[in-house]
C-alpha positions as CSV (number, residue, x, y, z in Angstrom):
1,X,104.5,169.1,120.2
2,X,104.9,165.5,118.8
3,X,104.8,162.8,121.3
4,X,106.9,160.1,120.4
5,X,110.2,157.9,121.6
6,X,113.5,159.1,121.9
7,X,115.6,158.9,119.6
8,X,119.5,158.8,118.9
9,X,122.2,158.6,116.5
10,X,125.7,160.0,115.6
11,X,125.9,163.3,114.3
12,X,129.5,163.5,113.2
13,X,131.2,161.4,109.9
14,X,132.2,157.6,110.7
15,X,136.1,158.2,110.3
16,X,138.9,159.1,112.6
17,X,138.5,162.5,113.7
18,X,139.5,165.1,117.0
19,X,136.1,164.4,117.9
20,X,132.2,163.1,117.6
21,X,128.9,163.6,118.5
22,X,126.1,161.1,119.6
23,X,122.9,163.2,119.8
24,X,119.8,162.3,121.7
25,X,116.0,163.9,121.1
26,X,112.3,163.5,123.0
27,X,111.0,163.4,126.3
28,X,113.4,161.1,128.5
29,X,116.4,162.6,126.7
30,X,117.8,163.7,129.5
31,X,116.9,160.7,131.9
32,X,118.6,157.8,129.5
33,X,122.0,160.0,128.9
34,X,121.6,160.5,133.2
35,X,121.8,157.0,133.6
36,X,125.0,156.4,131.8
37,X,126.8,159.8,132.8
38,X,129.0,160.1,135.7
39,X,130.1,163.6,136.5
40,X,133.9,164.0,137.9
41,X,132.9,163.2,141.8
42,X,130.8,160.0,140.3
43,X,127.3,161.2,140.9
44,X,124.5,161.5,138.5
45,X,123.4,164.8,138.2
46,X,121.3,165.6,134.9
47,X,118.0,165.3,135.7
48,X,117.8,168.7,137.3
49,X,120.5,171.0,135.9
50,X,119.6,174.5,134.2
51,X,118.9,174.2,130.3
52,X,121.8,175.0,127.8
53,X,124.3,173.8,129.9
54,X,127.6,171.4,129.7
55,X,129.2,168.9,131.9
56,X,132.1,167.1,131.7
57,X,132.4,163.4,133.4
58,X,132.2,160.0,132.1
59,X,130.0,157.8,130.2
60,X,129.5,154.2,131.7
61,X,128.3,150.9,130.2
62,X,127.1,149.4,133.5
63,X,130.4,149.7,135.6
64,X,132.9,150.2,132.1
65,X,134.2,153.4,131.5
66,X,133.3,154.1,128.0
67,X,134.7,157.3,127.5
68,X,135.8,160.5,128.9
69,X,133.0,163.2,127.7
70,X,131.5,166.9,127.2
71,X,127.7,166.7,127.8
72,X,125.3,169.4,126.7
73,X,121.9,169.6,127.7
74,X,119.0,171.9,126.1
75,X,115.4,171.0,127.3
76,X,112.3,171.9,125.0
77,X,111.2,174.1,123.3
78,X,114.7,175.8,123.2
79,X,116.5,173.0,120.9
80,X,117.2,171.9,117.5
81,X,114.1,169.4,117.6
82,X,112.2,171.7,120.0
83,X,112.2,168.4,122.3
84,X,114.6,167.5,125.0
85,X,118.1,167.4,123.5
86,X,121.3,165.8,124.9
87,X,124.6,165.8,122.8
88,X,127.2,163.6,123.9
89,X,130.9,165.1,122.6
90,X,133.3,162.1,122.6
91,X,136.4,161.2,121.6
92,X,136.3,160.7,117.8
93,X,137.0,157.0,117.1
94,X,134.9,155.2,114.9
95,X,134.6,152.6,117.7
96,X,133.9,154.5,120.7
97,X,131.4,157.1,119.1
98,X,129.6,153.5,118.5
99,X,130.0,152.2,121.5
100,X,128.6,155.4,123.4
101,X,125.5,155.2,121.0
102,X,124.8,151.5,121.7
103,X,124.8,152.2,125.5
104,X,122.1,155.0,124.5
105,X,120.2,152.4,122.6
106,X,120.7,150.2,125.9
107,X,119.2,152.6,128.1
108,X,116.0,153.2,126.4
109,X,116.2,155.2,123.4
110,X,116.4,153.9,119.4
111,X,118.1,154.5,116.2
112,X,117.1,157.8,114.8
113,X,116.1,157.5,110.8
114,X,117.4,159.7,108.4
115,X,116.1,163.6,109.1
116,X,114.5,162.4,111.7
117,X,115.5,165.2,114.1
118,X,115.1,167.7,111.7
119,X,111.6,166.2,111.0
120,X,111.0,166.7,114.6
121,X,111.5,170.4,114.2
122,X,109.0,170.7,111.5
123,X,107.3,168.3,113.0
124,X,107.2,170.4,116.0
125,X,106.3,174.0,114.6
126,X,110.0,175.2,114.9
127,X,111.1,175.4,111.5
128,X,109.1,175.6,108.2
129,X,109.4,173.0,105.7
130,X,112.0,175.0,103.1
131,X,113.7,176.0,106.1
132,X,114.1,171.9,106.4
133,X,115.2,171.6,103.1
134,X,117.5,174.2,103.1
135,X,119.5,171.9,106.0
136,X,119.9,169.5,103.9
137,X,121.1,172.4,101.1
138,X,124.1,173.7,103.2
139,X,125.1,170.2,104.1
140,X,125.3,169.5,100.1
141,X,126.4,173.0,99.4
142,X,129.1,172.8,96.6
143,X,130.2,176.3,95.8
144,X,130.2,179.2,98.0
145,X,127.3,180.9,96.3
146,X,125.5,177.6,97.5
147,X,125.7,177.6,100.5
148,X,125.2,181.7,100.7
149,X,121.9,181.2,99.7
150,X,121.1,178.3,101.8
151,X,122.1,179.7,104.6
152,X,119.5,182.9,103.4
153,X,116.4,180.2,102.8
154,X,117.1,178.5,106.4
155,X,117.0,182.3,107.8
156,X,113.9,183.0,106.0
157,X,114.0,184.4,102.9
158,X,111.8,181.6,100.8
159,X,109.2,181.5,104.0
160,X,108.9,185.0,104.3
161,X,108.4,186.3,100.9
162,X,105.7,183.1,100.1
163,X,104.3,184.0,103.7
164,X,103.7,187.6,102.1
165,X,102.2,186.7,99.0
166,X,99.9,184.5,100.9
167,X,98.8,186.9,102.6
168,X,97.8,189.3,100.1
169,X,96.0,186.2,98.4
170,X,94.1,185.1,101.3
171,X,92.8,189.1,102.0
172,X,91.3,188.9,98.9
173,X,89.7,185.6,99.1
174,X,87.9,187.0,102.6
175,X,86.7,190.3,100.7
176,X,85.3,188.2,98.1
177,X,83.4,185.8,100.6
178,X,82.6,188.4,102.7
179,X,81.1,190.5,99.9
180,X,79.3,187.9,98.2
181,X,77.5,186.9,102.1
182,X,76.6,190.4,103.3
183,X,76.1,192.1,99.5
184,X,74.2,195.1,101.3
185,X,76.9,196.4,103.4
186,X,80.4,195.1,101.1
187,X,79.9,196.2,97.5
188,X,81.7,195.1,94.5
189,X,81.8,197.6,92.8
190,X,84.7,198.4,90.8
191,X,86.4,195.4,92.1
192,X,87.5,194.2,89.0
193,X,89.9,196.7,88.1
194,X,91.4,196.7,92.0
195,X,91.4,193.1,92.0
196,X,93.2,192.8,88.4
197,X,96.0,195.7,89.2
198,X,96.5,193.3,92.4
199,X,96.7,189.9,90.7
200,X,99.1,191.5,88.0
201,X,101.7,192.4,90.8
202,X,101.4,188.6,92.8
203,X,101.8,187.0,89.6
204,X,104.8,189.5,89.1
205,X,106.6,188.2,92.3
206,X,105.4,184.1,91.6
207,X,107.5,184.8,88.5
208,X,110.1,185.8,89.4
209,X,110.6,183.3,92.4
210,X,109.4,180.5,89.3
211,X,111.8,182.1,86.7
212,X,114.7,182.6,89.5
213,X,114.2,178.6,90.2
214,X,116.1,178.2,87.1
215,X,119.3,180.2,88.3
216,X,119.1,179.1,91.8
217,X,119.4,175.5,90.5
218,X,122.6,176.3,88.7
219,X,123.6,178.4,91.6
220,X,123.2,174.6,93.7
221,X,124.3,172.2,91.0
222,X,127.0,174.4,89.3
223,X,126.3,175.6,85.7
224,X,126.9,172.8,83.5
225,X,128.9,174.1,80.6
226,X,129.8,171.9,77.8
227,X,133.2,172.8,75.4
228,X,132.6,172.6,71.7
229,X,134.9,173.4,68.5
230,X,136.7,171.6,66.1
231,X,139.5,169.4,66.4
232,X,142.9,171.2,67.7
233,X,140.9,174.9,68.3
234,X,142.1,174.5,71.9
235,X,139.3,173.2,74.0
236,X,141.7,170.7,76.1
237,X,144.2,173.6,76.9
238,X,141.4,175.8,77.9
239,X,140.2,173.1,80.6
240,X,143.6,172.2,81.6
241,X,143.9,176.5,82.1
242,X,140.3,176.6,84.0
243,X,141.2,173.5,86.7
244,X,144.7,174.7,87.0
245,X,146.4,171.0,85.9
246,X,147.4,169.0,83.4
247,X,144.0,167.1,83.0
248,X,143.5,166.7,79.1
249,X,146.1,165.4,76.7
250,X,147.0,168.4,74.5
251,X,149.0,167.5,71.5
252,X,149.2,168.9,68.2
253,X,147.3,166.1,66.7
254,X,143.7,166.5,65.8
255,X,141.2,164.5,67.3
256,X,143.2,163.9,70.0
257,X,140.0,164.2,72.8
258,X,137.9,161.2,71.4
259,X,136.0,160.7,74.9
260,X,134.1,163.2,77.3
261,X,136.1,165.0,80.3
262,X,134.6,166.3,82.6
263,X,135.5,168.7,85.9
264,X,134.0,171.4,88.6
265,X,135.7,174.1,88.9
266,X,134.9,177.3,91.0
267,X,135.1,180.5,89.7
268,X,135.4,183.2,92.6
269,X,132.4,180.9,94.2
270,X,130.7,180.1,90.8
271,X,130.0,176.7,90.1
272,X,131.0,175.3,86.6
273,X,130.6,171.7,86.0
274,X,132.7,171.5,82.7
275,X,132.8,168.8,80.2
276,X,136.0,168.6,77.4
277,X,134.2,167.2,74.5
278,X,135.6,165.6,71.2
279,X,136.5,168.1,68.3
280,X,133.7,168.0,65.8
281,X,134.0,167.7,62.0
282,X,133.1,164.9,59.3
283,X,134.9,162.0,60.1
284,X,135.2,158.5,59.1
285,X,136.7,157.0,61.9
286,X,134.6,155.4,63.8
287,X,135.3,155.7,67.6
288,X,136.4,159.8,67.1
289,X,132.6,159.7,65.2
290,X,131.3,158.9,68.4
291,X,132.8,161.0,70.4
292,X,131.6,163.9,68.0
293,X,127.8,162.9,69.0
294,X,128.4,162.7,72.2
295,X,130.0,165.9,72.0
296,X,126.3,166.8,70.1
297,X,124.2,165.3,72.6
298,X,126.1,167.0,75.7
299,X,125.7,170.4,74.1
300,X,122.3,169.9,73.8
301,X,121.6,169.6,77.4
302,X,124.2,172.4,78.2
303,X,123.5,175.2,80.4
304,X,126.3,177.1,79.4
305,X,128.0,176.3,75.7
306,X,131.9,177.8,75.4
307,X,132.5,177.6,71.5
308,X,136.4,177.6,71.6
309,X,137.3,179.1,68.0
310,X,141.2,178.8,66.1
311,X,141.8,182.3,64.9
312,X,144.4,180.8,63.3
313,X,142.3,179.0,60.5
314,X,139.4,180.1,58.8
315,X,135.6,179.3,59.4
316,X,134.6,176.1,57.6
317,X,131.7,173.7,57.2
318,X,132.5,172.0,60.5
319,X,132.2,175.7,62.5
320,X,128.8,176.4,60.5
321,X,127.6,173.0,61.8
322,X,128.7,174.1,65.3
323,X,127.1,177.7,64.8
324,X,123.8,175.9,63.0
325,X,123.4,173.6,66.7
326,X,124.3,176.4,69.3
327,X,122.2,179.0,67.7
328,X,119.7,179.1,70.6
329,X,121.8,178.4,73.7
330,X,123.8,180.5,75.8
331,X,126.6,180.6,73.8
332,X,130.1,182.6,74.9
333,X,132.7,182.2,72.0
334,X,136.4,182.1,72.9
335,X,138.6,182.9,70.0
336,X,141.7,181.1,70.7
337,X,145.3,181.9,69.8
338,X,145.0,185.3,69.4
339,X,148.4,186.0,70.3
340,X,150.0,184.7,67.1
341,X,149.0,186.0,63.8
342,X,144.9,185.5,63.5
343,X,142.8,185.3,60.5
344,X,139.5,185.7,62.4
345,X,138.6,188.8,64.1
346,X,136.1,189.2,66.7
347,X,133.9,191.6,63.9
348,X,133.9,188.7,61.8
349,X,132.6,185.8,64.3
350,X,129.7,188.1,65.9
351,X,128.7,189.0,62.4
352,X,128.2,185.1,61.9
353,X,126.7,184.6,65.6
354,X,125.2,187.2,67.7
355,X,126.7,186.3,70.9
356,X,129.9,187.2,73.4
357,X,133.2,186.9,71.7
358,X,136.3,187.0,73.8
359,X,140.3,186.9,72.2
360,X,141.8,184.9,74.3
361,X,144.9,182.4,74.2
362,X,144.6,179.4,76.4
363,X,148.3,178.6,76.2
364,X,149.4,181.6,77.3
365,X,146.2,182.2,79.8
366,X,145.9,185.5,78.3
367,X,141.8,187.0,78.5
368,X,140.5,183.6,80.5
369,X,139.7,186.2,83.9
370,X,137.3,187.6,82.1
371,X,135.3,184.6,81.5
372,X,134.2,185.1,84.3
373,X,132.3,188.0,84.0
374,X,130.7,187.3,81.2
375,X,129.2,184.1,82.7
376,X,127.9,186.4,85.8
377,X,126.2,188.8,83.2
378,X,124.9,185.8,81.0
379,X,123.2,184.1,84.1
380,X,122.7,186.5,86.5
381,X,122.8,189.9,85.5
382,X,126.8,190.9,86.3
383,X,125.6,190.3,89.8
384,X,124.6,187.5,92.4
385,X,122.9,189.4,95.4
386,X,122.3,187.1,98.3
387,X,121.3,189.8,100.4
388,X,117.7,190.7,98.2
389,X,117.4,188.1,95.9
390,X,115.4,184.8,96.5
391,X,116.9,181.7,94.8
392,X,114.0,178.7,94.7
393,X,116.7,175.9,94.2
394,X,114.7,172.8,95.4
395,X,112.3,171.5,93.0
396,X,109.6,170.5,94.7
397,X,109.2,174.2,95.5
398,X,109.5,175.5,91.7
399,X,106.7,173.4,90.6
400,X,104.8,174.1,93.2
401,X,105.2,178.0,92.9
402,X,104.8,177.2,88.9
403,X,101.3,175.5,90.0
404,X,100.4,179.0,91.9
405,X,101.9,181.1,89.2
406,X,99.2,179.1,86.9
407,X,96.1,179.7,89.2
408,X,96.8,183.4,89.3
409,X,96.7,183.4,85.4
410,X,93.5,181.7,85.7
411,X,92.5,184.6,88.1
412,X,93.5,187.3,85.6
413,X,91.4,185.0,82.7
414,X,88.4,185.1,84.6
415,X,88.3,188.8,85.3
416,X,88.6,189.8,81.9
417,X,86.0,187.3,80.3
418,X,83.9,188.6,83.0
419,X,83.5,185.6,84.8
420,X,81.3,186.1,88.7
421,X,83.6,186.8,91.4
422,X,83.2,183.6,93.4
423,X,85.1,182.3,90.2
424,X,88.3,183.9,91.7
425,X,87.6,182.9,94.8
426,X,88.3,179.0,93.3
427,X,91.8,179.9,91.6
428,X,93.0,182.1,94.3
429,X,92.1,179.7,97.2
430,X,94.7,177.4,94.6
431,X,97.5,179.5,94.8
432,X,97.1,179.7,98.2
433,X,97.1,176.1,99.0
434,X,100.1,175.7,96.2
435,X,101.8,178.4,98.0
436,X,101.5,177.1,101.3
437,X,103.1,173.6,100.0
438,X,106.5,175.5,98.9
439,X,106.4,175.9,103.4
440,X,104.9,172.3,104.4
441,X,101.2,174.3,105.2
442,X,99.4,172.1,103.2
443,X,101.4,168.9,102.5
444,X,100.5,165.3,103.1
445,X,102.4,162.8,105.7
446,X,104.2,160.7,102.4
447,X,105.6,163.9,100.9
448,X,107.0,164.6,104.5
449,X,108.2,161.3,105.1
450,X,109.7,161.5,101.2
451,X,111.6,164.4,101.6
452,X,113.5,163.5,105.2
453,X,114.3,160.3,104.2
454,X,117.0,162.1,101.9
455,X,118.6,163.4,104.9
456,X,122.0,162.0,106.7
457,X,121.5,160.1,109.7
458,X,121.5,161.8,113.3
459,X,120.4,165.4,111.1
């Protein structure tokens, strides 16, 4: 257990609400909240009540009512913190959920910092350290798929399957060792082509987690998707379809969109963070011609590129220029206004670029449901499985993983140059110690400081 003060803050959001929460952590917890708590019949009786328990009476600032209260108490290990816990349920009034914590802070206890009760946890041995960041994860959760698979990584999911792999690493490190001391009774014989087979399937599973990283931060952030095509294609219409309001202009004039738009939008839990860009072709004028590089430049960085096409008017230098830039992105090509009379088919776009093509008409929201779809089986297969998938979405964890992934490479090297054993031992003994920094095993007191101080206060 960490030793140290005890601490308190407000747990609930500063603003009007049905109710809020001062919480109170470490080892005279429950004495400081006793001396300010007055049950019903006016007696003090915290010190010696059962664990997980709640009491309603009064809290007192010397001989001032504060507040009429719900007091829970949970005693160590069984809390949050693994300390002595006491939460305070007040009224929820900027000024009295205040008030109640400066009579804490009165009594003996001090300001919490930011994560510092979470902290406390790791701190304490109850929670790992991406079970610590996934708090933070579900508390910035955007999108339901989010906040799924934070709620999966504070269960488990990351610890467990690095805790496996570490495992396997670390058995092999100790056969190694163990062989190389006592050569006469542990042979190494044939080792190499155990050991290789082995490596092969670890460097499998760090892979995956490392190339999953990439998803699982889209699955956090939302996919950022950027809307190309030239002037008057339909681009604005499409957003305005996608958010379900009247957010871009939409006129029949091209060029119209000169600046960038941008929206989030969720898509049965999916994420999109979509940005209207200008219409691009050869210009002269000179503010539309910056809008058409920032269009450039935001395409560029795009996870997701929707290439909104006019069937209505044939291909032209501007749409080669488009096809030219999106070439190796992940491209889905809407061709718009295919309710009218078009002179582009589908055949004829995929023969020009090899990737999705939808008919669609944004006016008339004809073909935009399945949109979806196609984005689920661009990023993640047609399917987002919470339940046996693990998303890395923090980076700190992805490098570190990618750090592992790297060693047991160097592993794999060294066998087949035919490099002594103990020469695995070195690049093994890395992954392990990279592996063990994705769950706070082996990370320094900065780093841990670092990451909390990104926490909310009283969490």
């Amino acid at each position: 257990m960490v030793s140290g003060d005890t601490i308190a803050a407000i747990a609930t959001a500063m603003s009007q609400s049905g109710i809020g929460i001062v919480r109170v952590s470490g080892e005279n917890a429950i004495s400081i909240v006793n001396k300010i708590y007055r049950s019903k019949s006016g007696k003090k009786t915290l010190n010696h009540v059962e664990s997980h328990t709640i009491h309603y009476g009064y809290i007192y600032d010397e001989d001032e009512m504060v507040d009429e209260v719900m007091v829970m108490v949970m005693k160590g290990p069984r809390s949050y913190t693994a300390e002595d816990t006491v939460e305070i349920d007040c009224h929820g009034g900027v000024l009295v959920v205040r008030r109640i914590l400066e009579t804490v802070i009165k009594n003996g206890a001090r300001c919490a910092q930011p994560g510092e009760f979470t902290k406390r946890a790791f701190l304490n041995g109850r929670i790992d350290l991406s079970k610590a960041e996934a708090v933070i994860d579900i508390i910035h959760s955007k999108n339901e798929f989010a906040l799924k698979n934070s709620v999966n990584q504070l269960k488990g999911s990351v610890y467990e399957k690095i805790k496996d792999i570490r495992e396997k690493i670390i058995y092999e490190i100790a056969f190694i060792e163990s062989a190389l001391d006592d050569p006469e009774h542990i042979s190494l014989d044939g080792y190499n082509d155990e050991i290789e087979e082995k490596i092969v399937d670890l460097q499998k599973e760090t892979k995956k987690l490392y190339e999953n990283a990439e998803n699982g931060k889209m699955l956090k952030e939302g996919i950022k998707t950027v809307i190309v095509g030239k002037p008057n294609a339909g681009k604005s219409s499409l957003l305005n379809k996608l958010i379900g309001e009247e957010r871009a202009i939409v006129t029949d004039i091209a060029g119209t969109t000169r600046d960038i738009l941008e929206e989030t939008i969720f898509l049965n839990g999916l994420g999109l963070n979509i940005i209207d860009t200008a219409g691009i072709r050869t210009t002269e004028d000179i503010v539309e011609k910056i809008g058409v590089e920032k269009a450039k430049k935001y395409a560029n960085d795009a996870d997701l590129i929707i290439y909104v096409v006019d069937a209505l008017v044939p291909l032209d230098a501007n749409d080669e220029d488009i096809i030219q830039m999106i070439l190796d992105k992940n491209v889905i090509v809407l061709l718009n206004k295919t309710d009218m009379h078009p002179v582009i088919t589908e055949e004829s776009l995929k023969a020009r670029l090899d990737k999705p093509v939808l008919s669609i008409s944004a006016k008339e929201n004809i073909g935009i449901d399945i949109l979806e779809d196609t984005i689920k089986n661009m990023f993640f297969h047609g399917r987002i499985n919470m339940n046996e998938e693990v998303f890395i979405t923090n980076v700190r964890q992805k490098e570190a993983i990618g750090r592992a992934d790297e060693s047991l490479r160097m592993v794999l090297q060294s066998i087949r140059d035919g490099m002594p054993e103990d020469f695995y031992s070195i690049d093994l003994m890395s992954a392990y110690s990279s592996l063990g920094e994705v769950i706070g095993v082996e990370v320094g007191e900065d780093l841990v400081n670092k990451i909390f101080s990104d926490f909310c206060m009283g969490k």
